[in-house]
N, CA, C and O atoms as a GROMACS GRO file, in nm:
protein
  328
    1UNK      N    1   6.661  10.762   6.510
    1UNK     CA    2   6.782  10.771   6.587
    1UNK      C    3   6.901  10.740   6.494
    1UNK      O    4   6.878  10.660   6.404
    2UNK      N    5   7.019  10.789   6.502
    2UNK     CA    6   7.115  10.806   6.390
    2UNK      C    7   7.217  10.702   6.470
    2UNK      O    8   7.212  10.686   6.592
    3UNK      N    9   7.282  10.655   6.408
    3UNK     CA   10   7.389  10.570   6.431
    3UNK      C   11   7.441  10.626   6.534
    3UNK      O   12   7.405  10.579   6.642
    4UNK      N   13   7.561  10.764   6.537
    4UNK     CA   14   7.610  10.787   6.580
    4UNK      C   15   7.580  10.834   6.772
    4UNK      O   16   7.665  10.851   6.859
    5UNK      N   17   7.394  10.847   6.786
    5UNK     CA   18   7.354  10.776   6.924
    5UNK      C   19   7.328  10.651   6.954
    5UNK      O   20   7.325  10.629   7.075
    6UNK      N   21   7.306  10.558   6.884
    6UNK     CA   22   7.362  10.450   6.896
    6UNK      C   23   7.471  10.377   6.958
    6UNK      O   24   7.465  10.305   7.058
    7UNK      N   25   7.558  10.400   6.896
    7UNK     CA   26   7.726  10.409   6.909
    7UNK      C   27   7.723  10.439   7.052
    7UNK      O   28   7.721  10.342   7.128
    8UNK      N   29   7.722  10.563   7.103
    8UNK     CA   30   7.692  10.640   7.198
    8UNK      C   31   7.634  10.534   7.313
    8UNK      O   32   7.715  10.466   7.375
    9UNK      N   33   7.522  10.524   7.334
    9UNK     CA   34   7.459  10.446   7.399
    9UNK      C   35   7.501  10.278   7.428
    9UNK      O   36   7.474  10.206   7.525
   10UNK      N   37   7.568  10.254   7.322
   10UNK     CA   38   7.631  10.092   7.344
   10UNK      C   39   7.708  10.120   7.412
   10UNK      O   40   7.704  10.072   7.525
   11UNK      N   41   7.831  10.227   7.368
   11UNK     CA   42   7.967  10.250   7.469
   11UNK      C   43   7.932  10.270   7.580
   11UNK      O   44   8.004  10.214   7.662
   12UNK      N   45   7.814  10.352   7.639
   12UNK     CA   46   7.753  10.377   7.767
   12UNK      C   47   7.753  10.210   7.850
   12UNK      O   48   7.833  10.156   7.927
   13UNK      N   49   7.662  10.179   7.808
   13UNK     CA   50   7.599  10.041   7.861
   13UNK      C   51   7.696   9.928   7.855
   13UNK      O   52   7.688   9.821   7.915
   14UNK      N   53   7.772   9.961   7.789
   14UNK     CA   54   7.924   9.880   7.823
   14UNK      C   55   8.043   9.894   7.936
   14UNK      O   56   8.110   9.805   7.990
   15UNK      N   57   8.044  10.036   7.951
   15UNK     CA   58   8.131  10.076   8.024
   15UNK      C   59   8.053  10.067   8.184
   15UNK      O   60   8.128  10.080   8.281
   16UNK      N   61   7.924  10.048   8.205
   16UNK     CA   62   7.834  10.026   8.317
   16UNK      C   63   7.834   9.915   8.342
   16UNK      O   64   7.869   9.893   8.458
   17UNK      N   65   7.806   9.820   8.279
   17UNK     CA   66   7.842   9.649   8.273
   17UNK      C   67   7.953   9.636   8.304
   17UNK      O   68   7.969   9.611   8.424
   18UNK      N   69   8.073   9.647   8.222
   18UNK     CA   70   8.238   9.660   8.288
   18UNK      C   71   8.245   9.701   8.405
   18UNK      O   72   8.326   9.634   8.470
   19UNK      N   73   8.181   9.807   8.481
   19UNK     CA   74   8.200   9.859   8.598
   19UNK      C   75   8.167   9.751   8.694
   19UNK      O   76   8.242   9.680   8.762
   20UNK      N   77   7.993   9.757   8.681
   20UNK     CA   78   7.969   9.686   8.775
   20UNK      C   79   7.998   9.493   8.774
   20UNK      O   80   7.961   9.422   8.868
   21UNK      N   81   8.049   9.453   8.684
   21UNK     CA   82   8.124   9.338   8.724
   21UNK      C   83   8.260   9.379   8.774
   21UNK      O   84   8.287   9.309   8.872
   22UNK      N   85   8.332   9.443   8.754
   22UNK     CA   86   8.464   9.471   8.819
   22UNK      C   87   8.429   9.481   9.050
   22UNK      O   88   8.489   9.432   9.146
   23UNK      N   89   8.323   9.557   9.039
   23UNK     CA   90   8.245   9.599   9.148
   23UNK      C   91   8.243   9.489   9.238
   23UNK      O   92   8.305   9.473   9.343
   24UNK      N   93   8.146   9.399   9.168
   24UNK     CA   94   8.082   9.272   9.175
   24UNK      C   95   8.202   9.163   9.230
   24UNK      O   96   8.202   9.111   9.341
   25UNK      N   97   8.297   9.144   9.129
   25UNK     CA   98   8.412   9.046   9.185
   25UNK      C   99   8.542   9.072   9.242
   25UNK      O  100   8.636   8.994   9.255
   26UNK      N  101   8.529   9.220   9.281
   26UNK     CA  102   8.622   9.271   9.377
   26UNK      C  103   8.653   9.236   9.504
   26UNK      O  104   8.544   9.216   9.558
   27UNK      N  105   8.741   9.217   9.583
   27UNK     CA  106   8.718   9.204   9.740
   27UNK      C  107   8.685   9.351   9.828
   27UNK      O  108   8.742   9.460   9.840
   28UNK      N  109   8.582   9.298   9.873
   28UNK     CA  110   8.552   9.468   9.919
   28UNK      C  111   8.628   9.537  10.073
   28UNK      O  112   8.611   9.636  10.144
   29UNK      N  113   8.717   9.421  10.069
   29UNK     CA  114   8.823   9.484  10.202
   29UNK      C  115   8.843   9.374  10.306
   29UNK      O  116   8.902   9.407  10.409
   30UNK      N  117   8.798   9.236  10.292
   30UNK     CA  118   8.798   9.189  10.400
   30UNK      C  119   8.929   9.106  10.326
   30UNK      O  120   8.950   9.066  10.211
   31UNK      N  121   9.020   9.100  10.482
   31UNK     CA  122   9.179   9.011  10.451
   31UNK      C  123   9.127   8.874  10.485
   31UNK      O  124   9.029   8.827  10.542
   32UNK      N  125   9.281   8.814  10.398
   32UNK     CA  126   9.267   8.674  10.448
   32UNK      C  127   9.328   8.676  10.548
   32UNK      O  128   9.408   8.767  10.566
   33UNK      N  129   9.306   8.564  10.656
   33UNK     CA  130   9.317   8.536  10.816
   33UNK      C  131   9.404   8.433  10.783
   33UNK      O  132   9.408   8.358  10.685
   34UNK      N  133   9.497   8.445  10.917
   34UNK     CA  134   9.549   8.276  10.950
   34UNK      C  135   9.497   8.286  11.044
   34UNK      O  136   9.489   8.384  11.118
   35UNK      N  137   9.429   8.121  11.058
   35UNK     CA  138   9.366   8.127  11.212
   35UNK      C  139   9.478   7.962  11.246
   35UNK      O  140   9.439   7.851  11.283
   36UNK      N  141   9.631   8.015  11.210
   36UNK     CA  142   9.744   7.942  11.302
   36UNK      C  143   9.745   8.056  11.409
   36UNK      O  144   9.699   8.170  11.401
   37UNK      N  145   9.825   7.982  11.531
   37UNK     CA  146   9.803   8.073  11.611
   37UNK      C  147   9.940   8.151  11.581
   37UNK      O  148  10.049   8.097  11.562
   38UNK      N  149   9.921   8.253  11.581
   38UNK     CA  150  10.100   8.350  11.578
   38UNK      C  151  10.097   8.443  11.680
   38UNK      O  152   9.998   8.502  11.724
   39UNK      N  153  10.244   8.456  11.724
   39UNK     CA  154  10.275   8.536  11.808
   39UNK      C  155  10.242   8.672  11.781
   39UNK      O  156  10.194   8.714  11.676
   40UNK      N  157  10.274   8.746  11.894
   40UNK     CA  158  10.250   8.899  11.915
   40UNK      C  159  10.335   8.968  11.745
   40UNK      O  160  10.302   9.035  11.647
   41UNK      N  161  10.463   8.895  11.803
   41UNK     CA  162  10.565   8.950  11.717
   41UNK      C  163  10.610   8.809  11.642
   41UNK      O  164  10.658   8.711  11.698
   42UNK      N  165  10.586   8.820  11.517
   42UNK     CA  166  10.660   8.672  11.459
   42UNK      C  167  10.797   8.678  11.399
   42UNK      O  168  10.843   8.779  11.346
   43UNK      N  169  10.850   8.581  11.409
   43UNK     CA  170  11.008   8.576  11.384
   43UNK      C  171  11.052   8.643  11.238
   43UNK      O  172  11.164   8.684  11.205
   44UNK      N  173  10.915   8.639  11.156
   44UNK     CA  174  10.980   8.708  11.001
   44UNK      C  175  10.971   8.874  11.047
   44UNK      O  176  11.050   8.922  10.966
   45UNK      N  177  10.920   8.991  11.130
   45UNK     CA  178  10.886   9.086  11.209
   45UNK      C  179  10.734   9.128  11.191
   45UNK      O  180  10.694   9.225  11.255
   46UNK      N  181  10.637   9.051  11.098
   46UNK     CA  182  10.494   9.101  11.081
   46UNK      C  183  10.391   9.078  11.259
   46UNK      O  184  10.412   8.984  11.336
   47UNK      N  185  10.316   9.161  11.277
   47UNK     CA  186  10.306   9.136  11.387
   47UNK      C  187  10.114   9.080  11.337
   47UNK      O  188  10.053   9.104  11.233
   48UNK      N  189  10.084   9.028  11.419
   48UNK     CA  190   9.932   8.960  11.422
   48UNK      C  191   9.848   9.039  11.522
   48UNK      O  192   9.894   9.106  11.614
   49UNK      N  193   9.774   9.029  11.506
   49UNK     CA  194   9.620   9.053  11.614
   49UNK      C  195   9.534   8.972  11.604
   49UNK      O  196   9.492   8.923  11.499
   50UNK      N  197   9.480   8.937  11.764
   50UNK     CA  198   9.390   8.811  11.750
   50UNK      C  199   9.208   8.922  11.745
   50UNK      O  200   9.155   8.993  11.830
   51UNK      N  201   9.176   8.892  11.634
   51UNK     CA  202   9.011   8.909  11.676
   51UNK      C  203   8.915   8.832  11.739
   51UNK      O  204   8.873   8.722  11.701
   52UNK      N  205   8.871   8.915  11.868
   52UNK     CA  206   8.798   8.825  11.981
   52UNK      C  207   8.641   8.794  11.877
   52UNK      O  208   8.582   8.686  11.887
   53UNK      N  209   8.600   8.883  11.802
   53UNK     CA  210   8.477   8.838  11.716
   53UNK      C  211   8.513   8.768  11.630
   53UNK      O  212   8.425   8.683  11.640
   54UNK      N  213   8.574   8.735  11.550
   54UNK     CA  214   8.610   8.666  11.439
   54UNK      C  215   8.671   8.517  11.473
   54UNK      O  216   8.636   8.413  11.416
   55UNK      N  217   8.776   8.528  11.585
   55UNK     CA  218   8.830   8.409  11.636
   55UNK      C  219   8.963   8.406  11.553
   55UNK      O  220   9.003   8.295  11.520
   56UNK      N  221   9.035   8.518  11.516
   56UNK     CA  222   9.146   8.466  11.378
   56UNK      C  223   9.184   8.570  11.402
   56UNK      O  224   9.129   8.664  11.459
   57UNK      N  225   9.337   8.553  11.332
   57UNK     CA  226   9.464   8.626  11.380
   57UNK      C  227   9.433   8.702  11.196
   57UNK      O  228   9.363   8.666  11.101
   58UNK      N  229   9.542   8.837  11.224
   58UNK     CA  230   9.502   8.877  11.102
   58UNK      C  231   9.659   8.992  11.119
   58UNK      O  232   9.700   9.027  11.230
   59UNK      N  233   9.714   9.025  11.014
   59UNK     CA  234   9.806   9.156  11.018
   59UNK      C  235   9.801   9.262  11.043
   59UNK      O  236   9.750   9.358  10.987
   60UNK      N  237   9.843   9.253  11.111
   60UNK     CA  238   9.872   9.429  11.201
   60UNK      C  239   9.884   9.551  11.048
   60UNK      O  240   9.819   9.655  11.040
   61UNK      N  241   9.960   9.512  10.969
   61UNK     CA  242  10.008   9.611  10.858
   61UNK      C  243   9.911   9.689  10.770
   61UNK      O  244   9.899   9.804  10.728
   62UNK      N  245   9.846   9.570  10.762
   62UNK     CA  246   9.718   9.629  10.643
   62UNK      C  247   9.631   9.663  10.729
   62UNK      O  248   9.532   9.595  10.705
   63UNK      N  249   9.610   9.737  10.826
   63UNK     CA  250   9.550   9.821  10.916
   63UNK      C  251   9.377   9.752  10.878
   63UNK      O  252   9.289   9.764  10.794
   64UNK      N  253   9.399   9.696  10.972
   64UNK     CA  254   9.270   9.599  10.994
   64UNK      C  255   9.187   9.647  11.129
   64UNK      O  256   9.222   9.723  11.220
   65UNK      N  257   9.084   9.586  11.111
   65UNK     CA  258   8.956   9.629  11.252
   65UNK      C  259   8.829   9.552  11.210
   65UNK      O  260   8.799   9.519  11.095
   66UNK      N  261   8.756   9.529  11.334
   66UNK     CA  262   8.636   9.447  11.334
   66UNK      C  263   8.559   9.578  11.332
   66UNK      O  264   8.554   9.671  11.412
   67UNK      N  265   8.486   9.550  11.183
   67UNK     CA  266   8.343   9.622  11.201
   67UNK      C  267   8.214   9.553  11.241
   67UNK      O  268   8.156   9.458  11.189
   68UNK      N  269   8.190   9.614  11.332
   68UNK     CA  270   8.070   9.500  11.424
   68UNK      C  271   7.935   9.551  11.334
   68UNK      O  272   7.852   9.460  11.337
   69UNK      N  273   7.894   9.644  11.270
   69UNK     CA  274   7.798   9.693  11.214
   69UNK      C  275   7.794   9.592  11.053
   69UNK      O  276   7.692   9.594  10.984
   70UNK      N  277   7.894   9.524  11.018
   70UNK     CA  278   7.914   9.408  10.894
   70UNK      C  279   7.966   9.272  10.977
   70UNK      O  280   8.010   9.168  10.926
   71UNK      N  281   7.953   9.294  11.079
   71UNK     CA  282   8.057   9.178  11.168
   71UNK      C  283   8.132   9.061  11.109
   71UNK      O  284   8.107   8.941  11.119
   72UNK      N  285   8.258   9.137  11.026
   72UNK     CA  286   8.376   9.130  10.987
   72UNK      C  287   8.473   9.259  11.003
   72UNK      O  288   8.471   9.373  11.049
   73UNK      N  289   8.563   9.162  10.931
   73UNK     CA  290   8.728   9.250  10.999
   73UNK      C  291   8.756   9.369  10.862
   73UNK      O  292   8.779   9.293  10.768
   74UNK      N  293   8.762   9.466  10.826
   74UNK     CA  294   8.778   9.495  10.692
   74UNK      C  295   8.932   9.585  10.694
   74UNK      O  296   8.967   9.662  10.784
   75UNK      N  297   8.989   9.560  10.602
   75UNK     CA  298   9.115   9.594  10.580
   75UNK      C  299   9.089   9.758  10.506
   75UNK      O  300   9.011   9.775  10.412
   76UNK      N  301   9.158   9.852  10.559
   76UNK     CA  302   9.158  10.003  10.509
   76UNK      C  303   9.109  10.084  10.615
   76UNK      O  304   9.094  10.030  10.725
   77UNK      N  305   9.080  10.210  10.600
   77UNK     CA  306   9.037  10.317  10.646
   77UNK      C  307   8.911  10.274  10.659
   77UNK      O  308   8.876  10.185  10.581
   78UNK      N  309   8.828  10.317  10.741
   78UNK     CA  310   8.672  10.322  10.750
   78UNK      C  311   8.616  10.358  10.866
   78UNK      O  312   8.678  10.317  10.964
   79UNK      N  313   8.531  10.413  10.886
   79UNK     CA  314   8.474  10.475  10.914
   79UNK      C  315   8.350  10.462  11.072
   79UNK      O  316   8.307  10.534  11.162
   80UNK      N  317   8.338  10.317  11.020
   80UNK     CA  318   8.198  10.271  11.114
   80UNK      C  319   8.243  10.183  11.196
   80UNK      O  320   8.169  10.090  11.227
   81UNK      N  321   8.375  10.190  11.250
   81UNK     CA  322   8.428  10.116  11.371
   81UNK      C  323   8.360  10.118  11.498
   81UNK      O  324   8.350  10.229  11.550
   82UNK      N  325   8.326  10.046  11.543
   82UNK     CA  326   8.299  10.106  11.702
   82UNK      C  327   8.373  10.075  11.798
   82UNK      O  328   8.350  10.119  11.910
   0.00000   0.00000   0.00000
C-alpha cells in the first residue's frame, strides 16, 4: 500500500471521528424550559406555552411541540408530532 492511500484513509477516518463527535455533543433539538411560571404574553413580548407532558413553559418562537413518540418537547420542524 503506497503512502499516498494511506494519507487517504487517515483523512477519511478523521473526518468520520470529527463528524461523529460533533453529532454526539450536539443538542439534538430539545430547548431549554423555564419552568417559572410566565404569562400567555410576557411583558418583554415573547409569548410561552405551558406543556401539559413535560410540566414547563417553553417559547412560542422557536416553534416547539411535544413529541410523545421521544416524550420530549423538540424545537424545529418535525415530523412525528401527534
Amino acid at each position: 500500500m503506497n503512502s499516498t492511500a494511506k494519507l487517504i484513509g487517515i483523512i477519511i477516518w478523521l473526518i468520520q471521528n470529527l463528524s461523529y463527535c460533533y453529532i454526539a455533543f450536539s443538542n439534538p433539538g430539545i430547548p431549554s424550559f423555564n419552568n417559572k411560571f410566565k404569562a400567555e404574553n410576557n411583558e418583554d413580548g415573547t409569548n410561552y406555552k405551558f406543556c401539559k407532558y413535560c410540566q414547563l413553559y417553553y417559547d412560542l418562537s422557536a416553534g416547539t411541540n411535544h413529541c410523545r413518540e421521544c416524550d420530549v418537547c423538540i424545537q424545529g420542524n418535525i415530523t412525528n408530532i401527534y
